[in-house]
PLY file of the C-alpha trace (Angstrom):
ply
format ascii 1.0
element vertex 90
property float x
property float y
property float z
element edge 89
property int vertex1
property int vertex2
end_header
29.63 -3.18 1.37
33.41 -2.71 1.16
35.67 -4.49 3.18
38.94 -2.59 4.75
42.11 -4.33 6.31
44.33 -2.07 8.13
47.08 -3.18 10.25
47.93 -2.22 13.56
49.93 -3.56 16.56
48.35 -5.32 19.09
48.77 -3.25 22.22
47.20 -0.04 20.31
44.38 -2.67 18.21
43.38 -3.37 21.74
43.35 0.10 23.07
41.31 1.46 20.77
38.98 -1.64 21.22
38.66 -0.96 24.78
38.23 3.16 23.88
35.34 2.69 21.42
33.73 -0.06 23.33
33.33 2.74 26.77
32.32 5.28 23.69
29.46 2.43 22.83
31.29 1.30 19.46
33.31 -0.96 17.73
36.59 -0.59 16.33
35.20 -0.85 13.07
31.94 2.02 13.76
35.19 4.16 14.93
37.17 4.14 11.92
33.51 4.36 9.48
32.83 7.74 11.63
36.38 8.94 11.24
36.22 8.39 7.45
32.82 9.79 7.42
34.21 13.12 9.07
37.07 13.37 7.09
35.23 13.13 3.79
32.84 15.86 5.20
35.93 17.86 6.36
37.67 17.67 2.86
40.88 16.56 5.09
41.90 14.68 8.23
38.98 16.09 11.31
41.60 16.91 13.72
45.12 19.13 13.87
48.31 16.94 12.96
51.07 18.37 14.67
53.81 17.97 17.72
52.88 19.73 19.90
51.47 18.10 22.59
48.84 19.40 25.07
50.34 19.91 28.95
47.70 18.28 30.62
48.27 15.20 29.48
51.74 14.99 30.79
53.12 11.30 31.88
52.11 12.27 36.04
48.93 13.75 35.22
47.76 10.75 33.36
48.96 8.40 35.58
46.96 10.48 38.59
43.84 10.03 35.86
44.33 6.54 35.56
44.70 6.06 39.04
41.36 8.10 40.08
39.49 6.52 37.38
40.25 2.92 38.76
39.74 4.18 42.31
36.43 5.57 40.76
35.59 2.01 39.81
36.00 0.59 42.84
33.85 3.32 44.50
36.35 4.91 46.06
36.24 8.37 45.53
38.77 11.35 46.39
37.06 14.90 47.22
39.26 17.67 47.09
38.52 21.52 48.03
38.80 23.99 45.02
41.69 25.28 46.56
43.31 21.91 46.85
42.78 21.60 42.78
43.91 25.20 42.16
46.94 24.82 44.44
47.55 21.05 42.55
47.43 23.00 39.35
50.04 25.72 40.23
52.51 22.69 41.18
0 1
1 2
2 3
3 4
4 5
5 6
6 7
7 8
8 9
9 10
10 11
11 12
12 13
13 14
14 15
15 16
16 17
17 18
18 19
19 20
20 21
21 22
22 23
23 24
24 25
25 26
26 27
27 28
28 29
29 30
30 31
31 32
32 33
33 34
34 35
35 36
36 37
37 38
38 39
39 40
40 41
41 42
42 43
43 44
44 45
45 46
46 47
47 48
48 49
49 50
50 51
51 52
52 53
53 54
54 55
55 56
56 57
57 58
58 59
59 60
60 61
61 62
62 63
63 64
64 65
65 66
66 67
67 68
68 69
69 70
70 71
71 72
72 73
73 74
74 75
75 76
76 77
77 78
78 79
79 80
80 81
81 82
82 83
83 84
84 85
85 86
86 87
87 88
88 89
């Protein structure tokens, strides 16, 4: 078996750690299965480019990370599908 070293800064080293390990893996599974894809692919497995999806907009992440840590503690926020719709026109 080969051995890779790749270098990475800490702050993203550890969030990907903490990533793969809710997704079940390790940081090292992650980047085999991305290399595996890629070799299937004939290229990199996802679209390089920058543009940048809406939803994930500096307040709608920070509402995510907020709900998901309110999730944890078992506090949970139910809103009426109007309430969504009418957060998603704002």
């Amino acid at each position: 078996m080969a051995q890779l070293n790749i270098r990475l800064d800490e702050k993203t080293k550890h969030q990907a750690e903490v990533l793969f390990g809710e997704l079940g893996m390790n940081l090292s599974t992650a980047i085999t299965i991305f290399i595996h894809q890629a070799l299937r692919e004939r290229g990199i497995p996802f679209s390089i480019t920058e543009k940048t999806d809406p939803f994930y907009n500096s307040a709608n992440m920070r509402w995510l990370d907020e709900s998901i840590q309110q999730g944890k503690k078992g506090q949970y926020i139910v809103k009426s599908m109007d309430e969504l719709e009418r957060m998603a026109d704002e």
